[in-house]
Structure formats: C-alpha cells, structure tokens
N, C-alpha and C positions, 0 to 999 in steps of 0.2 A: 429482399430475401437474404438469408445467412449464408454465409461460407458456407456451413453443413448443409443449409437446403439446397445449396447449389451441387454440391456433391453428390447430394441422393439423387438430385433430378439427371443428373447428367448419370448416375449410374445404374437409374431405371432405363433411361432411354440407351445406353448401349446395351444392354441385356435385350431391350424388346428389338433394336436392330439385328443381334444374334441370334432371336427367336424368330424373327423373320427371314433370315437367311437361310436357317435349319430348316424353313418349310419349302423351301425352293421348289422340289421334288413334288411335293403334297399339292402344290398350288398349280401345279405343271398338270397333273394330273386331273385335279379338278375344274383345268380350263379346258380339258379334254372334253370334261363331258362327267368324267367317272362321280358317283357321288359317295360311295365307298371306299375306302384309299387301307391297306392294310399296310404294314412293317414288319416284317419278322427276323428275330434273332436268336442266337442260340452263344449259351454260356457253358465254361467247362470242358474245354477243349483239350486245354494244355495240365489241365493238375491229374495227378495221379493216382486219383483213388475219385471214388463217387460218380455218378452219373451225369449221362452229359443234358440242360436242361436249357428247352427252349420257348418263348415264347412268342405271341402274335398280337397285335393292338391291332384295332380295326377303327378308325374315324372317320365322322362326314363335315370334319373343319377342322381349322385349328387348334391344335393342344394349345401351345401359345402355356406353357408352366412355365414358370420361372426356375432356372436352374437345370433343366432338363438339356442332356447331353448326353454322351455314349456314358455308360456305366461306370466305364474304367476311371473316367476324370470328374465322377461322386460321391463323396465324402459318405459311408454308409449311413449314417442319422440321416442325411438328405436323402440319398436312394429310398429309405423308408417312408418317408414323406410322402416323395416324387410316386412312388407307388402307388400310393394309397389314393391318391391325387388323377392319375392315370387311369383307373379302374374305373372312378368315377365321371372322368371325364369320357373316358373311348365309348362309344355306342356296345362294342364287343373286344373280347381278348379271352386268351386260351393258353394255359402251357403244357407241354409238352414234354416229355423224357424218354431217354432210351438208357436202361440199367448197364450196368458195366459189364454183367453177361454179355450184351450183346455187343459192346464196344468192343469185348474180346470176341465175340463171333464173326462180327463184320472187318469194323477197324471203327477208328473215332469218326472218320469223314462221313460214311454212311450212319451211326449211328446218330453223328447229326442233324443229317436229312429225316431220319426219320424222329426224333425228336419232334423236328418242325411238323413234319407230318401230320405228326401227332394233334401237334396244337394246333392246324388246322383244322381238326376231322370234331378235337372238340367243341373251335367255334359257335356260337347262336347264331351269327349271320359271318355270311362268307365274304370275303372283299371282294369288288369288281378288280380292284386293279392292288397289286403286290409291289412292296419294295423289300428289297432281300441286301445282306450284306454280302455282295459282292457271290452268291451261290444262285443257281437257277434248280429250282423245284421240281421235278418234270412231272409230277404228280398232280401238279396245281393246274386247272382248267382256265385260266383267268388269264388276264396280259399282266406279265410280270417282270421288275427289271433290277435286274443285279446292278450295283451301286458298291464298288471298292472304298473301301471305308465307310460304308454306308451308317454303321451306328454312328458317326461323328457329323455327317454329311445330311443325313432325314430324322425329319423327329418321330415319324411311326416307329423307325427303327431303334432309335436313342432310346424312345418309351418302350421298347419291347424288353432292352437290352436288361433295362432299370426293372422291368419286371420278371426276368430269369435272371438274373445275379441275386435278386433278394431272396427270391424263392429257394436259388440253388445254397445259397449259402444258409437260410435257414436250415436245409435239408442235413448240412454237413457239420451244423452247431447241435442238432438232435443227433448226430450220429458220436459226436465228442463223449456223451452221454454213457455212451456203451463201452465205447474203444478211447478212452483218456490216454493211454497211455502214446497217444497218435498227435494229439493237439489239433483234431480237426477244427474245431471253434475259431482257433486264432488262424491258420494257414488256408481251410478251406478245401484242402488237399493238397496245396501248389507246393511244389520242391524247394521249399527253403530249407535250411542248413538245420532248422531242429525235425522238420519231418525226416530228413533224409536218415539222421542220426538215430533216430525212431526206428526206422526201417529196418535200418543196420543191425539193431540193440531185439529186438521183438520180432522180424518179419513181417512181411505184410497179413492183413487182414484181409477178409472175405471181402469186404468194397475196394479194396485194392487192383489195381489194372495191371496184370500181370503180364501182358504182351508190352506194358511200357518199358524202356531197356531200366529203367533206375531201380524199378521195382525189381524185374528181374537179378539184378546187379545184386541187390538188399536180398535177395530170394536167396541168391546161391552162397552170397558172404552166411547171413544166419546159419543153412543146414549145412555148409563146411565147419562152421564154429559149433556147432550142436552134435558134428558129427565126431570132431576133435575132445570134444568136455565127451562123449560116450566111450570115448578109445580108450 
C-alpha cells in the first residue's frame, strides 16, 4: 500500500472512531430497550434579527455520516450535504420556529422551547426516548435527557443542529432579498461589525429583535439622528 493509501486508511478509520464515539448516547439508549432515539436542537439564539429555528431527527440506528458534528464546526457546502444525507437517512424529522414576535413576547429561551415544540408536534413518528441540548422539554411525554453540549456530544443532536442551521440560514439568505441593505445572506443576522453599522445607518427592520439591547441601541441612535436631520 502507498503512503497516500495509508493516509486515507488511517483517516477513514479515525473519522469512524469519532462517529462511534458521537453515538455514545444513541447506543446507550438502544441497549435500553428504546428503538426510536430522537435529538433535538434549536438554532438562532444569539443573532439579532430572524426567527429562532429548531429542529428534531428521529432514528432507529446509527447515522454513522461521515463529517457530521454540531453545526458550528460545518463548513456550510458540507452542512448542505449532511442535510440532505440526514433526511434521508433518519426514519423521521421535523422543524420547528418561533417568529420574532414571539421572541419579543416571551423572550428567546421560551421562544426556543417552543420552536422545539413545534418540531415535535410536526413529527410522523414520535421518539421513545429524547436527547436535548442540554434543555428538558416539559411538554415531551417520553424519557428524555439533557446532555450539555449535547450538539457536540450525540449525533441525533449534531444531525438536528445541521438540519436547523441550514434551514435557518436559508431563511435569512431569502430575507437578504427584501432587506439588502442589512447583509442578511452573508451574517445571518449575527452582530458583526457590518450588520451592526447597518443598524446604525437604516434602523432596524420589521425581523429585527427589538428587545435585543444592540438593536435597541441602533433604534434610539437612528430616531435621535432622524430627529436631529428634521430640527
């Protein structure tokens, strides 16, 4: 064998060690007894405009993808992939959203839960047993179990995370569409230093989170400068 085959061999078989390790949780589960194993996560927590979006992967084995991991550590071409790959692999999956109305009626935490909610309620089949990122459901009938870092930690949940990131951020590249003047496509909503200046220069828009302090901040700078150019 080549130097290069010996490369690839050795770098399939640390990858399927890593994919074996990510099922820890799943395989724990299914020596239980359970034969449905679900994952659920929720993306959009922290950016400041757009809805918060979650989803649910439901499996009765191993996903076993190659490259599947929490969202955050996904090169977005693979996230797309991993997606696509997910959907057809999980028995069931569902996503979930809770609009920014309601992030500003409740607050983000709750609006997350119900996100999930959500993408429970739309499931086809329900899971026996839940792995959550580190949140407990109380809505969920089932035994379920919070896992701190859990998108990094289970692959139901890695696969959840991968399937509301792609969805959310699609959501926020159609919303670029409308509102350019925002650069939702490239940021997603998140507080980088061109949305913020955005902000500052336009105000916020109608998907904008106005109970968030930055947006507020960008609120009150605009209609004192609008109020200043009318004097």
């Amino acid at each position: 064998m080549t130097d290069a085959g010996r490369k690839r061999r050795l770098k399939r078989e640390r990858e399927r060690r890593r994919l074996h390790r990510l099922h820890r949780y799943e395989r724990e589960a299914y020596a239980r007894g359970f034969t449905l194993v679900g994952g659920i996560d929720e993306v959009g927590r922290g950016p400041l405009a757009g809805p918060v979006v979650a989803a649910c992967v439901v499996a009765n084995g191993p996903l076993m993808l190659r490259g599947l991991n929490d969202s955050k550590q996904v090169l977005p071409e693979t996230r797309t992939v991993l997606a696509a790959a997910i959907k057809e692999r999980a028995v069931a999956w569902a996503i979930g959203e809770a609009t920014v109305a309601e992030i500003e009626r409740f607050n983000i935490y709750r609006a997350s839960i119900l996100a999930m909610e959500r993408a429970l309620a739309l499931l086809g089949l329900q899971p026996q047993y839940l792995l959550t990122d580190a949140v407990r459901i109380r809505s969920f009938e089932g035994e379920q179990l919070p896992v701190i870092r859990g998108d990094a930690l289970c692959a139901t949940v890695a696969a959840a995370s991968i399937l509301a990131k792609v969805h959310r951020d699609a959501l926020l590249v159609e919303l670029d569409r409308y509102f350019p003047q925002y650069g939702f496509a490239d940021h997603k909503g998140y507080a980088t230093a061109r949305h913020i200046a955005a902000l500052n220069d336009h105000g916020p828009c109608e998907h904008h989170r106005r109970s968030f302090l930055r947006v507020r901040n960008a609120l009150t700078l605009f209609e004192l400068e609008s109020f200043e150019l009318e004097s």
